[in-house]
Backbone as a printed PyTorch tensor [residue, N CA C, xyz], in Angstrom:
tensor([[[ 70.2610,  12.7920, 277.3490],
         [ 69.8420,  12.7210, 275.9770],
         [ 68.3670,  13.0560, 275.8920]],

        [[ 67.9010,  13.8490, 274.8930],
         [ 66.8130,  14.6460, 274.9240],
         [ 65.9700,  13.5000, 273.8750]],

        [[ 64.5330,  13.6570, 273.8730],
         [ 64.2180,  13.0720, 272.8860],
         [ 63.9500,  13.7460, 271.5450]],

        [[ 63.9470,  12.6180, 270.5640],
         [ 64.0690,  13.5210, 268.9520],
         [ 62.1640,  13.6930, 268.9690]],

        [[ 62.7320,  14.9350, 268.2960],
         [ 61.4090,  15.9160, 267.7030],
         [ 60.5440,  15.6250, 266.9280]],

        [[ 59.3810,  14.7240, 267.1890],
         [ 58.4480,  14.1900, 266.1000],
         [ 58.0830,  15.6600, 264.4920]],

        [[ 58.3700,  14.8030, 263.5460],
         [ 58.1480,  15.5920, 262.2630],
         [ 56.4810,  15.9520, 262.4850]],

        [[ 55.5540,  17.1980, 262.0380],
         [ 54.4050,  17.0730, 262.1210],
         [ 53.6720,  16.5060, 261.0070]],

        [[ 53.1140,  16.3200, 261.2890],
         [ 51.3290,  15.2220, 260.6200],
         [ 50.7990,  15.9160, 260.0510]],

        [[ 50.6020,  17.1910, 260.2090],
         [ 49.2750,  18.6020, 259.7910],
         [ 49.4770,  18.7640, 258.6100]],

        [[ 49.0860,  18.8110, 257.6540],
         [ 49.0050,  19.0740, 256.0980],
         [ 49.1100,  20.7780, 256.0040]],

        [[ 49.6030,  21.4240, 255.8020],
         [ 49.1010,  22.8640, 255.1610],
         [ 48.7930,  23.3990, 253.8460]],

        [[ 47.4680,  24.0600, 254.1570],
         [ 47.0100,  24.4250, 252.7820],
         [ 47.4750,  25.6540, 252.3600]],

        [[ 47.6430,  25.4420, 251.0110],
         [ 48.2350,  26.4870, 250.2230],
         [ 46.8820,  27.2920, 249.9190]],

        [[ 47.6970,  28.9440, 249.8310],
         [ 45.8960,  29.8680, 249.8520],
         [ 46.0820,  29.7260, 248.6350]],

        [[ 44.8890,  29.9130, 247.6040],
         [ 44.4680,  29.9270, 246.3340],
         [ 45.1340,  31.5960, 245.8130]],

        [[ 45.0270,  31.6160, 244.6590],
         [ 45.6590,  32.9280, 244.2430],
         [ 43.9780,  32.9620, 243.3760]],

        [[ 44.4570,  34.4750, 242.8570],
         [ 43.1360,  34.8930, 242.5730],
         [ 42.7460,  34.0390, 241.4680]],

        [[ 43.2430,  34.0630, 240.4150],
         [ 43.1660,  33.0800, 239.3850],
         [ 42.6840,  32.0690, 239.4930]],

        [[ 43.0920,  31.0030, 240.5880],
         [ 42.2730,  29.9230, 240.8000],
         [ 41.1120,  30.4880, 241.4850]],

        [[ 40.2440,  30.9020, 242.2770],
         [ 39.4830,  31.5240, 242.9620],
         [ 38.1990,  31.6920, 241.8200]],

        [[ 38.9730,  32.4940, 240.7800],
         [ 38.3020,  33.7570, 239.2850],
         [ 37.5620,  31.7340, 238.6450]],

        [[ 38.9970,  30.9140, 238.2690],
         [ 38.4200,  29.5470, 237.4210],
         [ 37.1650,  29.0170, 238.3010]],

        [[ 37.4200,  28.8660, 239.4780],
         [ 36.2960,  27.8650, 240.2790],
         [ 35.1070,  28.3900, 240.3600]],

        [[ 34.9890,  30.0480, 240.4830],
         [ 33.9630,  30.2830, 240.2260],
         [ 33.4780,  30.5340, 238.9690]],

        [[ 33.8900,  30.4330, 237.9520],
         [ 33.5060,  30.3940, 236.2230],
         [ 33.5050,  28.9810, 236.3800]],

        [[ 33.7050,  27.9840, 236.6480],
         [ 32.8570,  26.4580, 236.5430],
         [ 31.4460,  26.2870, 237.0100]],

        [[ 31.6600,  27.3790, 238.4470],
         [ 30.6050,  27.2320, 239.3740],
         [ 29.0650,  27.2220, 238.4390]],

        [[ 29.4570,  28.7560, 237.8970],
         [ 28.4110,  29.6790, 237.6150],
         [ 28.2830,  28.7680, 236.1070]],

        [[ 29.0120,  28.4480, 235.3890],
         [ 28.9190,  27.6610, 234.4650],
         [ 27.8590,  26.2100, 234.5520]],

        [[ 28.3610,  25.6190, 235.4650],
         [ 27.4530,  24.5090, 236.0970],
         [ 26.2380,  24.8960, 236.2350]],

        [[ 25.7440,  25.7210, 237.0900],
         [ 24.2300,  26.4980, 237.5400],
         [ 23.7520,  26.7700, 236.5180]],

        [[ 24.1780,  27.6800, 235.1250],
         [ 23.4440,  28.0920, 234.2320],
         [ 23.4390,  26.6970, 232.8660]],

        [[ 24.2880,  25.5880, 232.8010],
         [ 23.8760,  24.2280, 232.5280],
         [ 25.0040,  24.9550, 231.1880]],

        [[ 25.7770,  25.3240, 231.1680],
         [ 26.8580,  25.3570, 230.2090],
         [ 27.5150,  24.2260, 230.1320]],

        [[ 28.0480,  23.3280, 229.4400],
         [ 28.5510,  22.6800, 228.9450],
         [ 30.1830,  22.6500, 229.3510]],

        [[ 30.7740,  21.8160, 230.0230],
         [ 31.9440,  22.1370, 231.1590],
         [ 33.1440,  22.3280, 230.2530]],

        [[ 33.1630,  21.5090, 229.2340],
         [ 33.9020,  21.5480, 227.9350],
         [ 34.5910,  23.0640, 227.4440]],

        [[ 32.8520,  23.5500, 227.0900],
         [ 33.0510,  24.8960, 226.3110],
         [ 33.4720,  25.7340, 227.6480]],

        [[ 33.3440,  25.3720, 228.4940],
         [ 33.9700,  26.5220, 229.4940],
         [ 35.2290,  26.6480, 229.6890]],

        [[ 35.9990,  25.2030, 229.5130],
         [ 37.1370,  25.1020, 229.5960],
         [ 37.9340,  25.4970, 228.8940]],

        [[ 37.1290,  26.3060, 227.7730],
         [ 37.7370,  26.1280, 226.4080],
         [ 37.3520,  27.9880, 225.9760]],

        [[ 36.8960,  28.3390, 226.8260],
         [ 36.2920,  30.1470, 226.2780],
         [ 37.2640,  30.8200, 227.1060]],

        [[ 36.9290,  32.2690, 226.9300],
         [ 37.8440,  33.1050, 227.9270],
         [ 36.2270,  33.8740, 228.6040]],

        [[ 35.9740,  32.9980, 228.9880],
         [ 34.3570,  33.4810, 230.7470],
         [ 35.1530,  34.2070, 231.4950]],

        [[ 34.1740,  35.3050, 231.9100],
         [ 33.9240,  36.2390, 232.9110],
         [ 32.3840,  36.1240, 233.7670]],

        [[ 32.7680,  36.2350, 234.9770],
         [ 31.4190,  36.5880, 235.8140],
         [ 31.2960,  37.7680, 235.2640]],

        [[ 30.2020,  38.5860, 235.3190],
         [ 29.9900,  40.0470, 234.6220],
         [ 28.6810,  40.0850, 235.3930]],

        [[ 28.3980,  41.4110, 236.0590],
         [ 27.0860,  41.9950, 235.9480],
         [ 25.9890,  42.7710, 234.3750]],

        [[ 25.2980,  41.8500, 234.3360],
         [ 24.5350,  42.4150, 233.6010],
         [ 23.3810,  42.9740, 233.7720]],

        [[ 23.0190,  44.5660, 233.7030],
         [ 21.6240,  45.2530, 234.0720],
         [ 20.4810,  44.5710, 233.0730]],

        [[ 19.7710,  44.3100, 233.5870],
         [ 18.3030,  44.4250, 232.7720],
         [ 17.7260,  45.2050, 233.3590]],

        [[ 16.4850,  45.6640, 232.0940],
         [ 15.3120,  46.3460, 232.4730],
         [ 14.1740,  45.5240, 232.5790]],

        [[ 13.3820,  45.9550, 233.7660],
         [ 12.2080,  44.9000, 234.0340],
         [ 10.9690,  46.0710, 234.6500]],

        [[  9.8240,  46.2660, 233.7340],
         [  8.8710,  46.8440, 234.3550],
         [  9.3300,  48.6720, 234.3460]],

        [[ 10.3600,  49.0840, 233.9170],
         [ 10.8840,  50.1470, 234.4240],
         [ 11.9400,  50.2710, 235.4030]],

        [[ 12.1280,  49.3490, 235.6860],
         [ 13.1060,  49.5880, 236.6640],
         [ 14.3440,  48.4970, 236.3180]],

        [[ 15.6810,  49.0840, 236.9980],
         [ 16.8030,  48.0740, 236.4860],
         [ 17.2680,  46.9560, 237.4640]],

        [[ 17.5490,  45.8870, 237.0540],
         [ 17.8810,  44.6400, 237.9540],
         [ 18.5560,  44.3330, 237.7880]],

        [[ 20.2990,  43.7950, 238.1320],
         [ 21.1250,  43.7010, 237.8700],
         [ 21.5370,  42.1490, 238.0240]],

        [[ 21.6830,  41.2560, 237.2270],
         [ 22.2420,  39.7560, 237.4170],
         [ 22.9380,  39.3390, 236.9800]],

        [[ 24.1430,  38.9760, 237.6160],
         [ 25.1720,  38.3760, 237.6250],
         [ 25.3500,  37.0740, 236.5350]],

        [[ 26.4550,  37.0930, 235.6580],
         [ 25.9040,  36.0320, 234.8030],
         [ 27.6140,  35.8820, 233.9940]],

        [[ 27.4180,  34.2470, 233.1870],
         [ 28.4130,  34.1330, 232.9230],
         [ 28.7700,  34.5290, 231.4270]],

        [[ 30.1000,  35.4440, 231.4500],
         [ 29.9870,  36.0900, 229.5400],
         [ 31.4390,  35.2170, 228.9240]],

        [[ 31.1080,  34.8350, 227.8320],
         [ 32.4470,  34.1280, 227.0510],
         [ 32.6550,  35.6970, 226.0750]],

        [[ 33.9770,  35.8440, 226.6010],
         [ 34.5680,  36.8680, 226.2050],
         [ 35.6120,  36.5010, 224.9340]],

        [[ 35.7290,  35.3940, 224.5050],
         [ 36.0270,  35.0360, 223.3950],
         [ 35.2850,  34.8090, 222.1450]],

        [[ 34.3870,  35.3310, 222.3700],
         [ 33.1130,  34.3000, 220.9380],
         [ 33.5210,  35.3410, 220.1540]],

        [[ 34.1010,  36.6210, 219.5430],
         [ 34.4300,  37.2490, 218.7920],
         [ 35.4150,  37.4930, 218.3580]],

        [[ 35.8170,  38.2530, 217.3830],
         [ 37.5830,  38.3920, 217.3110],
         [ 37.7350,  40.1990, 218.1290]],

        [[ 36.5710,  40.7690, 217.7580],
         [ 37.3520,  41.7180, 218.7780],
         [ 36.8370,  42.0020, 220.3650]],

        [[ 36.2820,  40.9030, 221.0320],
         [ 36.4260,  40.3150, 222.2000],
         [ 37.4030,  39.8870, 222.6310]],

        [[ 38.1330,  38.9260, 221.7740],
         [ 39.2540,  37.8420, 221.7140],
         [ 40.1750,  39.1680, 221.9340]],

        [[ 40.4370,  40.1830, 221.0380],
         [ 41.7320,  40.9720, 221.0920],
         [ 40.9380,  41.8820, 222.4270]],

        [[ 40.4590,  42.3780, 222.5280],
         [ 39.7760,  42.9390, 223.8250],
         [ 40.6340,  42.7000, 225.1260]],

        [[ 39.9850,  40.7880, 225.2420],
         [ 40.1860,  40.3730, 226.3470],
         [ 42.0460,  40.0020, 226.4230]],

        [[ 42.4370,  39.8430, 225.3590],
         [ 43.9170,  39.5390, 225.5500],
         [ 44.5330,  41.1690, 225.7280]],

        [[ 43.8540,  41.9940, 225.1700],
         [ 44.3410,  43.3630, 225.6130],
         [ 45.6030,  43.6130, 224.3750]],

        [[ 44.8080,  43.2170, 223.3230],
         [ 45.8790,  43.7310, 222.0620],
         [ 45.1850,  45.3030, 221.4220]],

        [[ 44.5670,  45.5480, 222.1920],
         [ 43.8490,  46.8660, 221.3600],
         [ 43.8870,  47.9310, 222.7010]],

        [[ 44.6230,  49.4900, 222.3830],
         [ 44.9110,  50.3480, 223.5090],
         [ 43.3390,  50.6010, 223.2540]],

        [[ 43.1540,  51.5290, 224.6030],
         [ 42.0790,  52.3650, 225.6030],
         [ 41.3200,  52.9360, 224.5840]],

        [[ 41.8870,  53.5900, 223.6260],
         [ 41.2600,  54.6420, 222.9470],
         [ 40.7040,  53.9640, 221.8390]],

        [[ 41.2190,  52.7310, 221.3350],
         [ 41.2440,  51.8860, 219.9030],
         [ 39.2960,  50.8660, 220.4440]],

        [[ 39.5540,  50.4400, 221.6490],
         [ 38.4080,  50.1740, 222.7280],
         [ 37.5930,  51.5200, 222.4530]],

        [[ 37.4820,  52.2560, 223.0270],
         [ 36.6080,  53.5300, 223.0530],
         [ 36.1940,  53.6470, 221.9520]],

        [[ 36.7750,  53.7210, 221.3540],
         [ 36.0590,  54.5000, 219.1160],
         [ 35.3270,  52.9330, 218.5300]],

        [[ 36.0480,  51.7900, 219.0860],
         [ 35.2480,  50.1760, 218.8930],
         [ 33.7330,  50.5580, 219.0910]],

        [[ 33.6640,  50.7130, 220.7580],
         [ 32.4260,  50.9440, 221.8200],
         [ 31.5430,  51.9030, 221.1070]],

        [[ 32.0890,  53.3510, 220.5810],
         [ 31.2810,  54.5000, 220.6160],
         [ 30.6630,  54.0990, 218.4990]],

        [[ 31.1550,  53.2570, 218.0520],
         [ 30.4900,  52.7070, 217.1670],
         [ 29.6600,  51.4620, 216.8510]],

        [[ 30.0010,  50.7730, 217.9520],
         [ 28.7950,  49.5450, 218.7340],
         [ 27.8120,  50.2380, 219.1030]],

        [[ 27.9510,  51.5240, 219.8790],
         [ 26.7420,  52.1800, 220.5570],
         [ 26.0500,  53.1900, 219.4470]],

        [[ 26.6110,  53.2090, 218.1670],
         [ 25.8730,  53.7670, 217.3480],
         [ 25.0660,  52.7540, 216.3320]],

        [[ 25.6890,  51.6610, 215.7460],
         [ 24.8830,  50.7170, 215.2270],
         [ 24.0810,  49.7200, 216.3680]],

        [[ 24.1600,  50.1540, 217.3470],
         [ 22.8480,  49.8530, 218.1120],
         [ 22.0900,  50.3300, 218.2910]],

        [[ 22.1520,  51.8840, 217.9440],
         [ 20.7770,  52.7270, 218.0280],
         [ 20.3160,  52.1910, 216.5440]],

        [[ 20.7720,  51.7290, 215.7370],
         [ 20.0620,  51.2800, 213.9680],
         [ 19.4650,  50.1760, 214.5990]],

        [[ 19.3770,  49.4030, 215.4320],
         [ 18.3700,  47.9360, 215.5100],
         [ 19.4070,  46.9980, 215.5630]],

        [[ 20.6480,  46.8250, 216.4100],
         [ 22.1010,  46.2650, 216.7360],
         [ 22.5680,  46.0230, 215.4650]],

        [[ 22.8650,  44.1260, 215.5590],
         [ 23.7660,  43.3320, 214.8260],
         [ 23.0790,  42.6890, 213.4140]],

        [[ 21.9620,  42.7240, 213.5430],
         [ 21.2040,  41.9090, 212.8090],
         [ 21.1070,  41.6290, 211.0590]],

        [[ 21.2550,  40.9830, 210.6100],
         [ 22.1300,  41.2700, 208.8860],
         [ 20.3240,  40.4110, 208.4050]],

        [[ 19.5740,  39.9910, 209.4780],
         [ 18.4480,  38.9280, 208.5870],
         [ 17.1170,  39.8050, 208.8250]],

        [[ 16.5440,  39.6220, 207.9400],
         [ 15.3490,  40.8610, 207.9680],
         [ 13.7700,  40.5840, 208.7970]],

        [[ 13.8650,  41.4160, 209.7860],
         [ 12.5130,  41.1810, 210.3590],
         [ 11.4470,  41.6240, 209.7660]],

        [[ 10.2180,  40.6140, 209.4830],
         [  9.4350,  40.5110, 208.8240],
         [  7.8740,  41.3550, 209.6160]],

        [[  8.1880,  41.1160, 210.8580],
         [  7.3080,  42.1400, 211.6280],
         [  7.2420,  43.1720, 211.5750]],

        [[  8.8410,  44.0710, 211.4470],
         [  8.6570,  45.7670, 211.3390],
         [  8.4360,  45.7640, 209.7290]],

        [[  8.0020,  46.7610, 209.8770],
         [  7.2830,  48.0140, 208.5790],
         [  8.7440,  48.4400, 208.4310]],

        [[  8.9280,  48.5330, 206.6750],
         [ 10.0980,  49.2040, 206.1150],
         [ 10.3560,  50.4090, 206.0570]],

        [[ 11.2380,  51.2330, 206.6900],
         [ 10.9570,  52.3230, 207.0060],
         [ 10.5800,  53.2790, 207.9060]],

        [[  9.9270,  52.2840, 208.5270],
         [  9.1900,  52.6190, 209.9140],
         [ 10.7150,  53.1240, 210.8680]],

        [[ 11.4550,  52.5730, 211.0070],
         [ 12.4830,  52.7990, 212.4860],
         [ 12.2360,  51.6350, 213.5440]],

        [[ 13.2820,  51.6190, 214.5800],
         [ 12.6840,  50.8060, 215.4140],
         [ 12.1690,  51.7420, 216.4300]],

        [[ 11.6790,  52.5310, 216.5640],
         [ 10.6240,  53.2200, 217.1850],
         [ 11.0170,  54.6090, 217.4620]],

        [[ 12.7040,  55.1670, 217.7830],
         [ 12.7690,  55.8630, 217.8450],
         [ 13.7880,  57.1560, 216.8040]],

        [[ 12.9700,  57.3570, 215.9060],
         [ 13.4120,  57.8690, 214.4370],
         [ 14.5450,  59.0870, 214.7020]],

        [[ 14.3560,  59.5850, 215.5300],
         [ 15.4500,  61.1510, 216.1520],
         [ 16.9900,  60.3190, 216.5270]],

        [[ 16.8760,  59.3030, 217.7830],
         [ 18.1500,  58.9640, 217.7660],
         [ 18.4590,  57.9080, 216.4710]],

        [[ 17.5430,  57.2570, 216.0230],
         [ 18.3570,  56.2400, 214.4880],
         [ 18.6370,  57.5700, 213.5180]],

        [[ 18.0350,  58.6510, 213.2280],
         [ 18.7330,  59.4400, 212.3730],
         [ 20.4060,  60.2440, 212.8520]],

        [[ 20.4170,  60.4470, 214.1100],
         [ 21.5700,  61.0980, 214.6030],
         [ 22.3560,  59.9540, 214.3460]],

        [[ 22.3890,  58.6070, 214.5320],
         [ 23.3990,  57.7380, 214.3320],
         [ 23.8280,  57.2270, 212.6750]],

        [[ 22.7300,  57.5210, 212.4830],
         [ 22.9100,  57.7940, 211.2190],
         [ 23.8880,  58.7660, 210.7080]],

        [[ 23.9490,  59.5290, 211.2430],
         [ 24.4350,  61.3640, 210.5360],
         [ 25.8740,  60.6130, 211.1450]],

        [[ 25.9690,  60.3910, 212.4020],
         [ 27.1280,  59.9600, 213.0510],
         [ 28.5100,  58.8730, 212.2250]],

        [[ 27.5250,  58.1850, 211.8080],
         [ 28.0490,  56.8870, 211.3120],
         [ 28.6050,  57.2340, 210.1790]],

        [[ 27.5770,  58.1840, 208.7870],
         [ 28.3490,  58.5790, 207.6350],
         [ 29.4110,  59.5690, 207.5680]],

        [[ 29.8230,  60.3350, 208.8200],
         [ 30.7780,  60.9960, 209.1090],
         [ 31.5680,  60.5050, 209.1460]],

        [[ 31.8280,  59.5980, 210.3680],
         [ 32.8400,  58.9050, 210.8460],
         [ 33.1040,  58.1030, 209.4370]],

        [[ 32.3760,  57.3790, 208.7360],
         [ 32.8250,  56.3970, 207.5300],
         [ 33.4930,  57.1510, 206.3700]],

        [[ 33.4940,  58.8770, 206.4390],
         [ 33.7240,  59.7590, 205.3430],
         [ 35.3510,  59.5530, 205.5110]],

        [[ 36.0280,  59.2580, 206.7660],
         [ 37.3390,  59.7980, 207.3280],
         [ 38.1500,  58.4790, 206.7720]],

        [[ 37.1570,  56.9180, 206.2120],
         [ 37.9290,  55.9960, 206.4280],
         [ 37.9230,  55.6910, 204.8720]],

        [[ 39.3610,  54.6970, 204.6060],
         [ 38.7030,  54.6850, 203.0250],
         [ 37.8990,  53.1000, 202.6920]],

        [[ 37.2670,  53.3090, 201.9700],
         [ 35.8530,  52.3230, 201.6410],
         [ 36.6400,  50.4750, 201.9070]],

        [[ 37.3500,  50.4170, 201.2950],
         [ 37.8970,  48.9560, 201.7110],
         [ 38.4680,  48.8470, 203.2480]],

        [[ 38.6750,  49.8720, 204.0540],
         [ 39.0140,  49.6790, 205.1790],
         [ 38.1230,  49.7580, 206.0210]],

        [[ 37.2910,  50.5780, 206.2120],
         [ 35.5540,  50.4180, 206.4170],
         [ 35.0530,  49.0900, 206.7200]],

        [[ 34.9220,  48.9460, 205.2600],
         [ 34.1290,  47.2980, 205.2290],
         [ 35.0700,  46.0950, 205.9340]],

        [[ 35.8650,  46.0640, 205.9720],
         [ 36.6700,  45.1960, 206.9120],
         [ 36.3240,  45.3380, 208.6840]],

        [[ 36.6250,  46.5490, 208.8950],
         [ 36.0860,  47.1010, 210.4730],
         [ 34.8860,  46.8620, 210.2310]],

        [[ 33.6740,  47.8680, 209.3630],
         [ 31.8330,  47.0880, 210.0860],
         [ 31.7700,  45.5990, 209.8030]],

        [[ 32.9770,  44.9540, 209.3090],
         [ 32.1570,  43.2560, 209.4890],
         [ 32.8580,  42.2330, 210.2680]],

        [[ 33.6870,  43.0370, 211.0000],
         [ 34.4340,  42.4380, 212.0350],
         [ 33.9780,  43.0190, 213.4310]],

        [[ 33.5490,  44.2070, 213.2710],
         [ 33.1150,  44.6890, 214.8300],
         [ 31.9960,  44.8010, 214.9930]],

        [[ 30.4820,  45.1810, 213.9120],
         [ 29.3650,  45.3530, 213.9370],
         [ 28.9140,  43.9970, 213.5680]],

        [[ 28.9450,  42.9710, 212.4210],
         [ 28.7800,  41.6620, 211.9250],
         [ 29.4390,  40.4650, 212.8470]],

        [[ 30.1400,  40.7870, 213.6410],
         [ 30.5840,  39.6870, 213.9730],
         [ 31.5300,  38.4020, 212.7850]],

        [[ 31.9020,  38.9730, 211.5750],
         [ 32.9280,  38.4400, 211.1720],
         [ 34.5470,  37.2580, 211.5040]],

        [[ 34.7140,  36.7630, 211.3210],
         [ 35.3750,  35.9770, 211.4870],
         [ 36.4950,  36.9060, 210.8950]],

        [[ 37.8920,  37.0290, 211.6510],
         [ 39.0440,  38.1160, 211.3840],
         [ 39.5700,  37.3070, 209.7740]],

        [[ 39.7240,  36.2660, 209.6100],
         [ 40.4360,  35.5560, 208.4170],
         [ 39.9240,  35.9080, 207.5910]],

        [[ 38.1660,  36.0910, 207.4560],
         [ 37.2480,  36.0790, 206.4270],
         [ 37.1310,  37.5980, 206.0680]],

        [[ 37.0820,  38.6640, 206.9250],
         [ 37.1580,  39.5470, 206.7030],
         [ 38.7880,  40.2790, 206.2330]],

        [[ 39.5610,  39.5040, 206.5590],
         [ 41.1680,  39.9530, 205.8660],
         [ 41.5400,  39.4630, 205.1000]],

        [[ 40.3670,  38.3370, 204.8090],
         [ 41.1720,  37.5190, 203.0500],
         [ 41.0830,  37.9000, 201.8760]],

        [[ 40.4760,  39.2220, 201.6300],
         [ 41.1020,  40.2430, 200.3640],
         [ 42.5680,  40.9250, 201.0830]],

        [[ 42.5700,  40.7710, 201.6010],
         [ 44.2770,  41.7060, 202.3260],
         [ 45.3070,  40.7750, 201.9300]],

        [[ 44.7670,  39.7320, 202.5310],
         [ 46.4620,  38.8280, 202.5350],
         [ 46.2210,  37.6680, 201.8490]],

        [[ 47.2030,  37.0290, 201.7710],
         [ 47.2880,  35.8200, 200.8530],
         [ 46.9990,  34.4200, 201.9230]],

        [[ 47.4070,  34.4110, 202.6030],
         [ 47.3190,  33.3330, 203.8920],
         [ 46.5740,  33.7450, 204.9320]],

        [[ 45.6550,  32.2300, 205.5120],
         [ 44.7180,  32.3240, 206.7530],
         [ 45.4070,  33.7470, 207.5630]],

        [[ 46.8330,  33.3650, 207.9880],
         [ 47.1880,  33.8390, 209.1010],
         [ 47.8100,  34.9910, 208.9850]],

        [[ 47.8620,  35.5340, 207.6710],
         [ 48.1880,  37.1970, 207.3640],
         [ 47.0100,  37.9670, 207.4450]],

        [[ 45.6560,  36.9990, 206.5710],
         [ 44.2080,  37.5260, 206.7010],
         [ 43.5730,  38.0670, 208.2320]],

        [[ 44.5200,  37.2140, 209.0360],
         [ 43.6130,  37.8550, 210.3670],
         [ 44.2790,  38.6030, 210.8290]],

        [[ 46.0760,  38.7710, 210.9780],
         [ 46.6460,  39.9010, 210.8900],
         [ 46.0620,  41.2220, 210.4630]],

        [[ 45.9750,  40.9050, 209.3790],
         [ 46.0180,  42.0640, 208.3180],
         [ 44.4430,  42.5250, 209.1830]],

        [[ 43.5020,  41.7440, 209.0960],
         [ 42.1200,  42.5910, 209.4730],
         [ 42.4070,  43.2070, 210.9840]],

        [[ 43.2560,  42.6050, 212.3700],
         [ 43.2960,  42.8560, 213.3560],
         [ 43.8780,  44.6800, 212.7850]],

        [[ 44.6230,  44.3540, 211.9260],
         [ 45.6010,  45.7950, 212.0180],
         [ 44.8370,  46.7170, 211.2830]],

        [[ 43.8980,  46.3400, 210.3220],
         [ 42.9280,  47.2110, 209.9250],
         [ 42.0480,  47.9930, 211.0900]],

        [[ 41.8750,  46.9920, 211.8900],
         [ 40.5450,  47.2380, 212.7150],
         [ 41.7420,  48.3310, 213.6380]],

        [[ 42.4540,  47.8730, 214.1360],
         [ 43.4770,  49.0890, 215.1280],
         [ 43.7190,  50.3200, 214.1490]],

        [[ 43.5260,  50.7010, 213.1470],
         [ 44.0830,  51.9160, 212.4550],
         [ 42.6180,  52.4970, 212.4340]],

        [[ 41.8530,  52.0850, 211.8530],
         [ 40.2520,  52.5880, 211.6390],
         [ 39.8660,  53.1680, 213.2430]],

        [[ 40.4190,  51.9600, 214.1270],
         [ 39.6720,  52.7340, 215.5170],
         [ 40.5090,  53.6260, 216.1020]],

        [[ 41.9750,  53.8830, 215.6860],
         [ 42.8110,  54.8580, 215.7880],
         [ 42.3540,  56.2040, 215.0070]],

        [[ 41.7980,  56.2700, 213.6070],
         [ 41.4820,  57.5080, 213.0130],
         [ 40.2570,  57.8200, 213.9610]],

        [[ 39.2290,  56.8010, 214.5540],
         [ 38.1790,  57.0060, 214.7680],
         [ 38.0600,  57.8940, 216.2690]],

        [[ 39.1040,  57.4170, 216.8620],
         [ 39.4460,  57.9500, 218.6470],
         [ 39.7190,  59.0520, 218.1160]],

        [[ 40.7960,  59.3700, 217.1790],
         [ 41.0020,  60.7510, 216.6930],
         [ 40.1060,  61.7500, 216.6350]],

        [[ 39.9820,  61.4790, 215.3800],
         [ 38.5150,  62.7480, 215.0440],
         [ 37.4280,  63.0440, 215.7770]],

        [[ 37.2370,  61.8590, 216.9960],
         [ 36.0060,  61.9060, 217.3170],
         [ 36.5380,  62.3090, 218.7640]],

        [[ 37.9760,  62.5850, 219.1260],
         [ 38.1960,  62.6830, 220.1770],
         [ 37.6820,  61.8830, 221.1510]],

        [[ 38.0280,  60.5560, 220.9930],
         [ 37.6310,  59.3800, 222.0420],
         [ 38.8280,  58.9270, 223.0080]],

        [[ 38.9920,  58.4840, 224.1030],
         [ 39.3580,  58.0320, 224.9900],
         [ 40.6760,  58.0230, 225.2370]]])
């Protein structure tokens, strides 16, 4: 008679999948930069490289982005908006950022008129912008620049559309996908 086979003792660890890996380090980096553990738990964070410019030259630091603080972040990051609907978004972010970005409150430092310094590219985005706005019609417009350039709240900007909270943000999400659909179009984007 042989003796019986002791069961083992050794614990084995299960490997992490990426997901857990992606969370622990969005607490990490959350913790270090003194975010609030709550709101982290509660955003859709990304580690992200972000370039700065320093002195002339670019430095790149790693940092934590809540990819939810917007509604078309929010549809971004859930990936309700195709490649191209993204692209014509972007290539009109990158034009009301050559105007002096997001800003709706008036700086009292610049001179009216003046530009923010560089008058050649704010006029091309200019020329850019009333093109592209010629293709869209005026109530659909203003729904897209105050949901993607303003930072709008989707309900607030779709509550001439629909009758209810939750048609209002419908209705603006689907605005904003048709506008950046004519816009990929014509402009041949992405």
């Amino acid at each position: 008679m042989g003796r019986a086979a002791k069961a083992s003792t050794k614990i084995k660890r299960q490997a992490k999948t990426a997901e857990q890996r992606m969370a622990e380090a969005v607490t990490a980096k959350g913790e270090a930069i003194g975010a609030p553990a709550i709101q982290v738990a509660r955003g859709m964070h990304a580690i992200v490289d972000v370039p700065l410019r320093d002195a002339g030259r670019v430095v790149t630091e790693r940092t934590l982005m809540n990819r939810g603080g917007t509604p078309v972040a929010r549809w971004k990051a859930a990936k309700l908006l195709s490649d191209s609907q993204v692209a014509a978004i972007d290539h009109c972010e990158m034009l009301w950022a050559r105007l002096g970005g997001k800003a709706l409150v008036m700086d009292l430092a610049r001179v009216p008129g003046a530009g923010q310094g560089n008058g050649w590219a704010e006029q091309e985005a200019l020329d850019d912008l009333k093109r592209i706005k010629n293709y869209i019609p005026a109530k659909y417009w203003s729904v897209f620049e105050n949901v993607c350039r303003f930072d709008e709240p989707a309900g607030t900007a779709g509550s001439g559309l629909a009758a209810n909270p939750r048609s209002a943000i419908d209705a603006a999400r689907t605005v904003v996908s048709f506008v950046a659909d004519i816009v990929a179009m014509k402009e041949r984007l992405g």
